[in-house]
Each structure stands twice: as structure tokens, then as C-alpha cells.
Biotite code that builds the C-alpha atoms (Angstrom):
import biotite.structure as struc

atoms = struc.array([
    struc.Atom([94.340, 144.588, 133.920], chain_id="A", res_id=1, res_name="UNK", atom_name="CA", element="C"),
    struc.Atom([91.755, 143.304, 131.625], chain_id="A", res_id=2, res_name="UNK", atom_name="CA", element="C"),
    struc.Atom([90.468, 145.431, 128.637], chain_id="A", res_id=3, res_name="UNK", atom_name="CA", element="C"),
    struc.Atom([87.770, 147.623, 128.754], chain_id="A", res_id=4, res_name="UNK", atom_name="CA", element="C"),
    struc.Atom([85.254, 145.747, 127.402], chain_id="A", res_id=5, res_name="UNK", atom_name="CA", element="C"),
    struc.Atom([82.104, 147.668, 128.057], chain_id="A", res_id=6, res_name="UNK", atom_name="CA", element="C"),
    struc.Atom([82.722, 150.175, 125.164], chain_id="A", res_id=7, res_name="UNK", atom_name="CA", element="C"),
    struc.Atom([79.714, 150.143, 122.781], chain_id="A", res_id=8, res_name="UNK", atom_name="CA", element="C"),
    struc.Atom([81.854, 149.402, 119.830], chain_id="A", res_id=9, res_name="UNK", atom_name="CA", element="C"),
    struc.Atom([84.059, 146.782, 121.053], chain_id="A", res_id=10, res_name="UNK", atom_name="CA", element="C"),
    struc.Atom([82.110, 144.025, 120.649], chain_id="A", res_id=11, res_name="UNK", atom_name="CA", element="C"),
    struc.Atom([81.849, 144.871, 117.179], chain_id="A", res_id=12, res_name="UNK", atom_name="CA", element="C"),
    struc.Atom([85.467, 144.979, 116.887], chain_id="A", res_id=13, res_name="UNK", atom_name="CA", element="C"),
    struc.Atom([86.133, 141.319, 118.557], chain_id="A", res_id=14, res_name="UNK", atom_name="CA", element="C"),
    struc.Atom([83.248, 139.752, 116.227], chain_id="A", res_id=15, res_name="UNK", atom_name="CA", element="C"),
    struc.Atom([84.911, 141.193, 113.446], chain_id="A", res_id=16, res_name="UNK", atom_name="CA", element="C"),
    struc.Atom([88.650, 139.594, 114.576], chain_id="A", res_id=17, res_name="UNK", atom_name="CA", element="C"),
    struc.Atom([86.806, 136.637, 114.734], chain_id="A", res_id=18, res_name="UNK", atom_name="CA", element="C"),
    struc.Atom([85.493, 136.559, 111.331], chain_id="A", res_id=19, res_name="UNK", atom_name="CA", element="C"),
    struc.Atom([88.673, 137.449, 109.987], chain_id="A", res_id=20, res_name="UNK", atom_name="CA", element="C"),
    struc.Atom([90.880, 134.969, 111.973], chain_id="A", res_id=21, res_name="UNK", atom_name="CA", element="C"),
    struc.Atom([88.634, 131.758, 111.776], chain_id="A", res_id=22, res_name="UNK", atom_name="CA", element="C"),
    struc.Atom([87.951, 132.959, 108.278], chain_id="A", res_id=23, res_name="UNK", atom_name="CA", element="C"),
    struc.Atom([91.749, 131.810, 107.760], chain_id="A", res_id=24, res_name="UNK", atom_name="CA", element="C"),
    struc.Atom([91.900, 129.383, 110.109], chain_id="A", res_id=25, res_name="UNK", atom_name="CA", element="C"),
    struc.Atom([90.767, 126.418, 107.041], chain_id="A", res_id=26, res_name="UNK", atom_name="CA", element="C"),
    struc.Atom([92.807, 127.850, 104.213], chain_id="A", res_id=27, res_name="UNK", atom_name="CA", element="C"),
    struc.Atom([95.677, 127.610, 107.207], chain_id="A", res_id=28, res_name="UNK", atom_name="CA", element="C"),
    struc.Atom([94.977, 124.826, 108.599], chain_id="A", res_id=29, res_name="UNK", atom_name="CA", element="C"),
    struc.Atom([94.671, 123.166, 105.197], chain_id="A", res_id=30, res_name="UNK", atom_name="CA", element="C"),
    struc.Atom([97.618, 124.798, 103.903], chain_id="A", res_id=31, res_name="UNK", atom_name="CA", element="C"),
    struc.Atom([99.755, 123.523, 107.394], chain_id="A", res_id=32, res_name="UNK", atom_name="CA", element="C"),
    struc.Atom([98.698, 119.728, 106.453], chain_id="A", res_id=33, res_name="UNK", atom_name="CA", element="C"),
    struc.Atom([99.998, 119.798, 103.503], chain_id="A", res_id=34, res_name="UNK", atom_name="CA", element="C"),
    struc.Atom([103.093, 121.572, 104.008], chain_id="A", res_id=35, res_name="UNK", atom_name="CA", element="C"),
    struc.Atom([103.771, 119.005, 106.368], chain_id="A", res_id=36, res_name="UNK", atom_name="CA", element="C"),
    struc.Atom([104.763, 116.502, 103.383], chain_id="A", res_id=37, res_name="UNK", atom_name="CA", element="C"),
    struc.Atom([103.435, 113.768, 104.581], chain_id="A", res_id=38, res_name="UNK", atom_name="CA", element="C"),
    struc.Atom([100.262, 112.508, 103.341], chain_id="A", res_id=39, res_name="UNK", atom_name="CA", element="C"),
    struc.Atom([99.552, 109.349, 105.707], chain_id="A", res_id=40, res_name="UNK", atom_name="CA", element="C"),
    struc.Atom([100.146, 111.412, 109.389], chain_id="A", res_id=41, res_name="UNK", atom_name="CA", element="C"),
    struc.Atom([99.984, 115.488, 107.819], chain_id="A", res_id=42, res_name="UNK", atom_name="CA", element="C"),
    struc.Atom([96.189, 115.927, 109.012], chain_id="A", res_id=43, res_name="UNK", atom_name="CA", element="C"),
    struc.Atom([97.224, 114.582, 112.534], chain_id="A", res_id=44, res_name="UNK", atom_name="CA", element="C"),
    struc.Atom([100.345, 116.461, 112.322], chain_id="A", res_id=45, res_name="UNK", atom_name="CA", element="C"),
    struc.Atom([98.665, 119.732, 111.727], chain_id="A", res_id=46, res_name="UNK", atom_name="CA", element="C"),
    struc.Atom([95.778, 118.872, 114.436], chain_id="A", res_id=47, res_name="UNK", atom_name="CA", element="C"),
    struc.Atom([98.695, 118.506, 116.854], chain_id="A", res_id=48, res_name="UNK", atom_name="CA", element="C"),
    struc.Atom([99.866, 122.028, 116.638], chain_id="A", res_id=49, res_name="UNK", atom_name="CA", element="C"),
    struc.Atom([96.461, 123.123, 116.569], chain_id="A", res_id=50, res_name="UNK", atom_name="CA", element="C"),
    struc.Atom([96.606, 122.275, 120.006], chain_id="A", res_id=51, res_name="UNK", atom_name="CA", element="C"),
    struc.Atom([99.620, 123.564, 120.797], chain_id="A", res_id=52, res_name="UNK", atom_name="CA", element="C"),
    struc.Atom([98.433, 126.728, 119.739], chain_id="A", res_id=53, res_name="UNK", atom_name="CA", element="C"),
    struc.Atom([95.430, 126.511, 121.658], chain_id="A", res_id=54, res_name="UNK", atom_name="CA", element="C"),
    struc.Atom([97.003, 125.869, 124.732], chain_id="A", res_id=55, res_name="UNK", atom_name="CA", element="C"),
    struc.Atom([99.246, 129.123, 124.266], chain_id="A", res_id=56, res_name="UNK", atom_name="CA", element="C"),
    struc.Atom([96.079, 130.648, 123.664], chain_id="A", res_id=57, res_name="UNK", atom_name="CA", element="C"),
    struc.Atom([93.402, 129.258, 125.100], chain_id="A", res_id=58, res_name="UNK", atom_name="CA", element="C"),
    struc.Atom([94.971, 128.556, 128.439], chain_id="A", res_id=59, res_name="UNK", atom_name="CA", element="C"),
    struc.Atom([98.491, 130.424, 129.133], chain_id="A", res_id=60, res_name="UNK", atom_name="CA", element="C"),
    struc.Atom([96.564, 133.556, 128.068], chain_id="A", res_id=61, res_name="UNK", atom_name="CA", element="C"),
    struc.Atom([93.620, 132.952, 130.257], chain_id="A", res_id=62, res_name="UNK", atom_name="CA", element="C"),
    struc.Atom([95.529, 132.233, 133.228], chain_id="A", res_id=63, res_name="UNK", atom_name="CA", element="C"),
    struc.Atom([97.932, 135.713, 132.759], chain_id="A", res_id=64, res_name="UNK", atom_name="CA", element="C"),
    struc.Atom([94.609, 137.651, 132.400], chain_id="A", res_id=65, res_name="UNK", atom_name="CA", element="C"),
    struc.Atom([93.338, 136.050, 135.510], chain_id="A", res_id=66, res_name="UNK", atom_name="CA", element="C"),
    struc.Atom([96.006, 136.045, 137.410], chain_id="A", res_id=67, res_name="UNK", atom_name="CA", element="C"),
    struc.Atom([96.708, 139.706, 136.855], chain_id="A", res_id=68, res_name="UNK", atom_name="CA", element="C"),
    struc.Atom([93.164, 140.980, 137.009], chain_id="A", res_id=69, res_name="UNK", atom_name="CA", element="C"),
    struc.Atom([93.493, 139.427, 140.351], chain_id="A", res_id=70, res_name="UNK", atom_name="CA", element="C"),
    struc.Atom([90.429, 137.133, 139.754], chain_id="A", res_id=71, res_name="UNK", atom_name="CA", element="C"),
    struc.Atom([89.431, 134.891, 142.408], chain_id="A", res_id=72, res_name="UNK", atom_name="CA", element="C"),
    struc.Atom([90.171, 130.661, 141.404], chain_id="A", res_id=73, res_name="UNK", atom_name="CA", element="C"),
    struc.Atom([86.927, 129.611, 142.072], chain_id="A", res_id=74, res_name="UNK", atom_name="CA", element="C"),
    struc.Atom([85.043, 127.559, 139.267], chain_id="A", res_id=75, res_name="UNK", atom_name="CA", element="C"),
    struc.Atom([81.813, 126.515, 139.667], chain_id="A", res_id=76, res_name="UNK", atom_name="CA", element="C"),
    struc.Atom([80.602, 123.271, 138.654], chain_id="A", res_id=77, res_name="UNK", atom_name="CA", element="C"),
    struc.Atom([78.045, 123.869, 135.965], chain_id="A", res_id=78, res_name="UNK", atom_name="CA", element="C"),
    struc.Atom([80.497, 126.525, 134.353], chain_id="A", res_id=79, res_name="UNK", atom_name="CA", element="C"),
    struc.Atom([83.324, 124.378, 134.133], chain_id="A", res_id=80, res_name="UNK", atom_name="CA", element="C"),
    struc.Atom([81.561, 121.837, 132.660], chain_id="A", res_id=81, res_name="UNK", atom_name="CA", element="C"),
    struc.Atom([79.369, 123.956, 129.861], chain_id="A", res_id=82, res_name="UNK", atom_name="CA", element="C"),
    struc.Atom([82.721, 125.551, 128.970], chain_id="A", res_id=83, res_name="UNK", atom_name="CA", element="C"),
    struc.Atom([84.349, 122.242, 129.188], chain_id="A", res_id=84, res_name="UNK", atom_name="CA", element="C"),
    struc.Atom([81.881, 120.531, 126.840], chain_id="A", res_id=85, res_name="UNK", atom_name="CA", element="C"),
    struc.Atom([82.050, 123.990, 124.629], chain_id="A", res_id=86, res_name="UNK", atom_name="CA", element="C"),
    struc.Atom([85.905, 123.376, 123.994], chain_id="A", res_id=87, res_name="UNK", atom_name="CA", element="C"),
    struc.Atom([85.878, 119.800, 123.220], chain_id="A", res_id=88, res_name="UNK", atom_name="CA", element="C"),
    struc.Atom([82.564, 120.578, 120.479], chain_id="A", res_id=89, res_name="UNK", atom_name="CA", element="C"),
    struc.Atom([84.869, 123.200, 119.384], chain_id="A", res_id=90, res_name="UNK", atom_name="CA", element="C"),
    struc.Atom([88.117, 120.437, 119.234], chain_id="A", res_id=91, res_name="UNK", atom_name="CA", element="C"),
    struc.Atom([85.746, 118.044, 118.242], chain_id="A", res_id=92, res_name="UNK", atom_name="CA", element="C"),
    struc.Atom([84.849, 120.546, 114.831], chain_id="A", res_id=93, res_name="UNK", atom_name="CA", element="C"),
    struc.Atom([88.656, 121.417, 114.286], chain_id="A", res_id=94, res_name="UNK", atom_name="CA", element="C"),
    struc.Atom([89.165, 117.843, 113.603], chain_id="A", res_id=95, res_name="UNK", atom_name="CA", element="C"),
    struc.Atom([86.201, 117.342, 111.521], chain_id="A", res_id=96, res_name="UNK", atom_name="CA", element="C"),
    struc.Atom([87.639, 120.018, 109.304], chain_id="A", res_id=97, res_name="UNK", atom_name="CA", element="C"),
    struc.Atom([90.880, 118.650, 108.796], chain_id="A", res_id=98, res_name="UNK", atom_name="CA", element="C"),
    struc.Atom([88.959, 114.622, 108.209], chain_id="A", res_id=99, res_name="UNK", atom_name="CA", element="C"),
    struc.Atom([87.193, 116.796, 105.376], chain_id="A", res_id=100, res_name="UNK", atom_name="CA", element="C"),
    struc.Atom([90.521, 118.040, 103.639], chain_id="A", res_id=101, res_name="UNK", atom_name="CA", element="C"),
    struc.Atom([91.857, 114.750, 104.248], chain_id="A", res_id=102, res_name="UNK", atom_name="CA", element="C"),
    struc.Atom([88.640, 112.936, 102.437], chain_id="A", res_id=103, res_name="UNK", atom_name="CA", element="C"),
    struc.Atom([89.808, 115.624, 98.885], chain_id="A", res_id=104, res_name="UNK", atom_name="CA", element="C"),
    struc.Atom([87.166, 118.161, 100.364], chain_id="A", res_id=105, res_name="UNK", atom_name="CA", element="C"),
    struc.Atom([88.081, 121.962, 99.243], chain_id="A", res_id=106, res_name="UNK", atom_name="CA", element="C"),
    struc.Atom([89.052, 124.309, 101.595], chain_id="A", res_id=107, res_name="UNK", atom_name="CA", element="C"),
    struc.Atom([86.597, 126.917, 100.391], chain_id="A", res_id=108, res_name="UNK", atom_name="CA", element="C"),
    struc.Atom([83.542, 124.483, 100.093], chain_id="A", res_id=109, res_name="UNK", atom_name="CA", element="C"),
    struc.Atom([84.344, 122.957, 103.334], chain_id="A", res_id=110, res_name="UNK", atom_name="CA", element="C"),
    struc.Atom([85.472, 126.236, 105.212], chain_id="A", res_id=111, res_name="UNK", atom_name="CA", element="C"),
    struc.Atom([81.726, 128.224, 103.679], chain_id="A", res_id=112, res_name="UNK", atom_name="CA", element="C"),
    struc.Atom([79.208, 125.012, 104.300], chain_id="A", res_id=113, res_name="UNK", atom_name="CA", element="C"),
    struc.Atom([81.064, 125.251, 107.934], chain_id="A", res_id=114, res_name="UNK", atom_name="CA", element="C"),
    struc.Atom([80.862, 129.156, 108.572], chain_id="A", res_id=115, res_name="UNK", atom_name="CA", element="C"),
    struc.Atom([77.168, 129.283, 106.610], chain_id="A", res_id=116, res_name="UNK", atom_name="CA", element="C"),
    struc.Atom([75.821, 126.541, 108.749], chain_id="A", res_id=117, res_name="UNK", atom_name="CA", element="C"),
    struc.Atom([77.341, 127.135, 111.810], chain_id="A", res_id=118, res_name="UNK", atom_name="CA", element="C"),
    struc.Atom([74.736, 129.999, 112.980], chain_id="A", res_id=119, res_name="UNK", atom_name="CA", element="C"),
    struc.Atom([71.629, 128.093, 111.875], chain_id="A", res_id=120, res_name="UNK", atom_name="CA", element="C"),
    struc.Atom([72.558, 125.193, 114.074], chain_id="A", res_id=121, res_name="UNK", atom_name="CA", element="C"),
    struc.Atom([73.863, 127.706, 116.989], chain_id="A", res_id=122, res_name="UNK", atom_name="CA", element="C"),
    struc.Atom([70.353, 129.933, 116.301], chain_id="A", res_id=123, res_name="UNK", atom_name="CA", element="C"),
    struc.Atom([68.282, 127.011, 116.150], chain_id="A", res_id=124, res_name="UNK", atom_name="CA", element="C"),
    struc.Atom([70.243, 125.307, 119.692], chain_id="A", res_id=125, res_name="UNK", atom_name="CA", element="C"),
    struc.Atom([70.083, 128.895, 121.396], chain_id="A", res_id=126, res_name="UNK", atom_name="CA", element="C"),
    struc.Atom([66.067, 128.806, 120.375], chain_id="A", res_id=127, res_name="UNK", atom_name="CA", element="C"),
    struc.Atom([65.600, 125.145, 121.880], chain_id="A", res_id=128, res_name="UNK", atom_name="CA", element="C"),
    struc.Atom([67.672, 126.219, 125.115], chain_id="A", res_id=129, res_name="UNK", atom_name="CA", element="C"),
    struc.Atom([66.315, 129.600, 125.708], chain_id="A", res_id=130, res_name="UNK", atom_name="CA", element="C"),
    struc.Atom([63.057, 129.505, 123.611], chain_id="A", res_id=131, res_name="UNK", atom_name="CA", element="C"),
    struc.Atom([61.476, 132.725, 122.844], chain_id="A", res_id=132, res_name="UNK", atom_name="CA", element="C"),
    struc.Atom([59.707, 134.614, 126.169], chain_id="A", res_id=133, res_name="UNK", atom_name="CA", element="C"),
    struc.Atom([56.229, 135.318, 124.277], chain_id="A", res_id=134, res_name="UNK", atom_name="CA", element="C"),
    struc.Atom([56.268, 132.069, 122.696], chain_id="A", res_id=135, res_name="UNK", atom_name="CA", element="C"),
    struc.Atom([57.725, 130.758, 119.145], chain_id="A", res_id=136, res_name="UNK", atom_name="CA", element="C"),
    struc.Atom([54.970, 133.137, 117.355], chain_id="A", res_id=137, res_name="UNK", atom_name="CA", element="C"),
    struc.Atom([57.027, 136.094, 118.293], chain_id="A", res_id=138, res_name="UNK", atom_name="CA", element="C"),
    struc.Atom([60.124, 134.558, 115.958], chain_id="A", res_id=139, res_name="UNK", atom_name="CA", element="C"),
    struc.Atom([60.097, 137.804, 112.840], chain_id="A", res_id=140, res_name="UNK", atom_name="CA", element="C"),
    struc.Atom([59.989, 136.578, 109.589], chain_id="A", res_id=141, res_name="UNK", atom_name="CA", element="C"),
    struc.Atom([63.456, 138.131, 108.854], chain_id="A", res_id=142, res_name="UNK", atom_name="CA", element="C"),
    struc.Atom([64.761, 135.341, 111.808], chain_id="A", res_id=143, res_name="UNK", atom_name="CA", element="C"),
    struc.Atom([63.494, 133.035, 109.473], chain_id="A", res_id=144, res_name="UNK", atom_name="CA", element="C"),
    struc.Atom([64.368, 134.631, 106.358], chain_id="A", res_id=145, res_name="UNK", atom_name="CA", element="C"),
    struc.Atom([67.824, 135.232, 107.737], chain_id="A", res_id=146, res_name="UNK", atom_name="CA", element="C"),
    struc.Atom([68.412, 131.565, 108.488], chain_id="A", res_id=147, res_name="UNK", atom_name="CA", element="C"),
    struc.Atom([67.057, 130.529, 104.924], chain_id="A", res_id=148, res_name="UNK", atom_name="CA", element="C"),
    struc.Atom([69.267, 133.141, 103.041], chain_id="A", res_id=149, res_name="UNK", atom_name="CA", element="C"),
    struc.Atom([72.688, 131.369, 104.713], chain_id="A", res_id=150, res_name="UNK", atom_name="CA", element="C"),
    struc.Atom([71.263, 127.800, 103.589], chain_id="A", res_id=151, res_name="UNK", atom_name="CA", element="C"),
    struc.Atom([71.163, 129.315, 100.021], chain_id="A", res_id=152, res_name="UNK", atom_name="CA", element="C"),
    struc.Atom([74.494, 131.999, 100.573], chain_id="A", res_id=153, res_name="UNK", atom_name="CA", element="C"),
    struc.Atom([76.526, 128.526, 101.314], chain_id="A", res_id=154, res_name="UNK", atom_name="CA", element="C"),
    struc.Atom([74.875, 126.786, 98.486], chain_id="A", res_id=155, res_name="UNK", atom_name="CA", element="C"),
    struc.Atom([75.520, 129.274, 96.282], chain_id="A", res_id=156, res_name="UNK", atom_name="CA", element="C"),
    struc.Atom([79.240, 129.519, 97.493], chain_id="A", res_id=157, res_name="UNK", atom_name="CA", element="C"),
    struc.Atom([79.736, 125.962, 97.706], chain_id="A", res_id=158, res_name="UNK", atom_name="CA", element="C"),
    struc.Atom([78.628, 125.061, 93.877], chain_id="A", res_id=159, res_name="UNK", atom_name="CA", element="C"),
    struc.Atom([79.695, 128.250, 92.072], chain_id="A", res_id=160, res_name="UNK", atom_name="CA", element="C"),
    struc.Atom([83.206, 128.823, 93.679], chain_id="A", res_id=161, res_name="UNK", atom_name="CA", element="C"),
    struc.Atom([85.923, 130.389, 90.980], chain_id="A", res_id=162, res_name="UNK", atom_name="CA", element="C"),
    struc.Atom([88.051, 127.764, 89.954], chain_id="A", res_id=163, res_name="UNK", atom_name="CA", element="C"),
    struc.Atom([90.771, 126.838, 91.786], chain_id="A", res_id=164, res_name="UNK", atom_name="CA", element="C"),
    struc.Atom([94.205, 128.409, 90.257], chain_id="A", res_id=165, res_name="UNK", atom_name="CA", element="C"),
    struc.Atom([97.039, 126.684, 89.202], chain_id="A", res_id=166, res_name="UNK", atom_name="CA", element="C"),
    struc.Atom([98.919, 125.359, 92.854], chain_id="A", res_id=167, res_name="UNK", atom_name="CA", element="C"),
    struc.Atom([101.658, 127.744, 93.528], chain_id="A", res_id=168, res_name="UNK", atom_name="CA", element="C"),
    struc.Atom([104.825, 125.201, 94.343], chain_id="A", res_id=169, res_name="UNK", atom_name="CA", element="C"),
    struc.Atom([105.558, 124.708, 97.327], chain_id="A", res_id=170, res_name="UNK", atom_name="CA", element="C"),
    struc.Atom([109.715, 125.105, 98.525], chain_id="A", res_id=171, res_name="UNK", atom_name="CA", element="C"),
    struc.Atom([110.815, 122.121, 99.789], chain_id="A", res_id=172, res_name="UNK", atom_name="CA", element="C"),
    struc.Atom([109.855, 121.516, 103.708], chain_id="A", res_id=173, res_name="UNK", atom_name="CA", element="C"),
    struc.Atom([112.381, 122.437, 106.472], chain_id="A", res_id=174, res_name="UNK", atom_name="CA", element="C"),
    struc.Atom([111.717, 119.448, 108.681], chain_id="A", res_id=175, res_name="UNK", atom_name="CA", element="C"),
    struc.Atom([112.785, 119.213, 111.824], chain_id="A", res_id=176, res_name="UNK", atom_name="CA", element="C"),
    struc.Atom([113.223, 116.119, 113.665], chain_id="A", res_id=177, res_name="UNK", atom_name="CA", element="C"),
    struc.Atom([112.971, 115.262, 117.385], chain_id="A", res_id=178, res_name="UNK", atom_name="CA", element="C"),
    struc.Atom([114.842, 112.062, 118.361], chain_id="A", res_id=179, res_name="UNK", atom_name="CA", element="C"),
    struc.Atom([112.996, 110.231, 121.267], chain_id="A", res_id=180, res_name="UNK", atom_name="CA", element="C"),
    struc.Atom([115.276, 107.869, 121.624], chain_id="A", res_id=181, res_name="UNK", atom_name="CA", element="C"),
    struc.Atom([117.928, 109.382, 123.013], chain_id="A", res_id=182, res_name="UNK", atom_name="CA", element="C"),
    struc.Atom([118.275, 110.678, 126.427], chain_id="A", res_id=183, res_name="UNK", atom_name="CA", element="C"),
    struc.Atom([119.469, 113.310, 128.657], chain_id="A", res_id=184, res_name="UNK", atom_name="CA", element="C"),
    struc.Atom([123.377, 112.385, 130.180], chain_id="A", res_id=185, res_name="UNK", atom_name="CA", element="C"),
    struc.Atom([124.190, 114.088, 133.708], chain_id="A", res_id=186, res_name="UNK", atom_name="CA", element="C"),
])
């Protein structure tokens, strides 16, 4: 059965799990590609369990909740395709992320100019797609002011960040090794 979702605080309470978890994701994700020890391949390395763990999430989830909310398996067209497009942007951005780390970008600047400009470009897209019903006039100076105040919050963030520490060491990797080479005797 899926949650009740219609509660008037629950959306609160998912936008606020999102915050929290993709504000970890970076620091993760940066901290995953390095514990990987391998500075050639760790990026890709990382970005392949990324997926992994989207596909646990992102699709075994989806189909349980379906399947058990007894959902019909009908997909329209234009819905598939929007939320198609909408997973490889988001695929697409995980990427980018890790490309920055890779090119010596900090997690914190990288993870605040992506979370800071993130809603402009998503305002400024859902303006363009569904533009305002009593024309752009009606947009309230604290839209605008809003949109301005995250330019400068990520600035701000970006150029006067504390210091990073002193790196904590890291124990020695547990790798674990999959030999393709070898196959399966019956």
C-alpha cells in the first residue's frame, strides 16, 4: 500500500529528506572515489555504484510500490519520455559532479554552486515552460529577489568556505576483486 501522501505536512517532510540526503550525496560521493584508491578509474568506479544504487532505488523500489498498490502497467508515451529525459539530466549531473572532484574541485564549492544554482535554472525552466497566467508582470519582486539572494548565498559559500582541516587518514582499502576470467564448471 502506498503512503499516505495527502497529509498537509508530508510534503514538508520528503523535501526536507531530500535536502538532507542529496546534501550528503557530494561529500559521499566524493569521499567513495577516493576511498576507492585508485586515482586513474576511482571517479568511474564510484559512478558505477551510483548506479547500482539507483537501480535498487530508483527501479526495484518503484516496481514493489507498484506492484503492490496494484497499479495498472500502462505508461503513456509523453510520460515515459519526460521522466525518461528527467533521469538521464539527473545521471547526466551525477557525473558532472564527480568530473568536478576529479578536475581538484572541492566538495563543498562544487556541492553549494550545484545546490545554489540548481533552483534558479529549475525556476527560470519552470517560468519558460509554464510562464506566468497574468503575464511575466505578475513575477513579485521577492521571486526575483529570491533568485538573486542564492546567486550571492553560493558566492558567498563558495569563496569564504572554512578551511579545509587536516585529512583524517584513511585505513587501508578492503578491496575486493571479481575475476572475469574464470568460469562457472557444471
Amino acid at each position: 500500500m502506498m503512503p499516505d501522501t495527502n497529509s498537509s505536512s508530508m510534503w514538508l517532510i520528503y523535501t526536507l529528506s531530500t535536502v538532507i540526503t542529496w546534501g550528503l550525496y557530494g561529500l559521499l560521493l566524493h569521499t567513495g572515489q577516493l576511498a576507492m584508491g585508485d586515482p586513474v578509474h576511482g571517479r568511474t568506479k564510484a559512478f558505477l555504484f551510483v548506479g547500482v544504487a539507483y537501480f535498487l532505488t530508483a527501479v526495484l523500489a518503484p516496481l514493489a510500490l507498484l506492484w503492490f498498490g496494484g497499479a495498472d502497467w500502462s505508461f503513456p508515451s509523453k510520460g515515459l519520455g519526460w521522466s525518461l529525459v528527467a533521469g538521464i539530466l539527473g545521471a547526466i549531473g551525477a557525473l558532472c559532479v564527480l568530473l568536478a572532484f576529479g578536475a581538484k574541485g572541492n566538495p563543498v564549492t562544487v556541492m553549494t554552486i550545484v545546490f545554489a544554482g540548481a533552483p534558479i535554472v529549475n525556476a527560470i525552466t519552470a517560468l519558460a515552460m509554464h510562464p506566468p497566467t497574468e503575464g511575466w508582470s505578475s513575477i513579485r519582486w521577492q521571486f526575483v529577489l529570491g533568485i538573486v539572494l542564492a546567486v550571492a548565498g553560493g558566492t558567498l559559500v563558495s569563496y569564504y568556505k572554512p578551511p579545509a582541516g587536516k585529512p583524517v587518514a584513511a585505513k587501508p582499502a578492503q578491496t575486493v576483486l571479481v575475476d572475469s576470467s574464470s568460469t562457472a564448471k557444471r
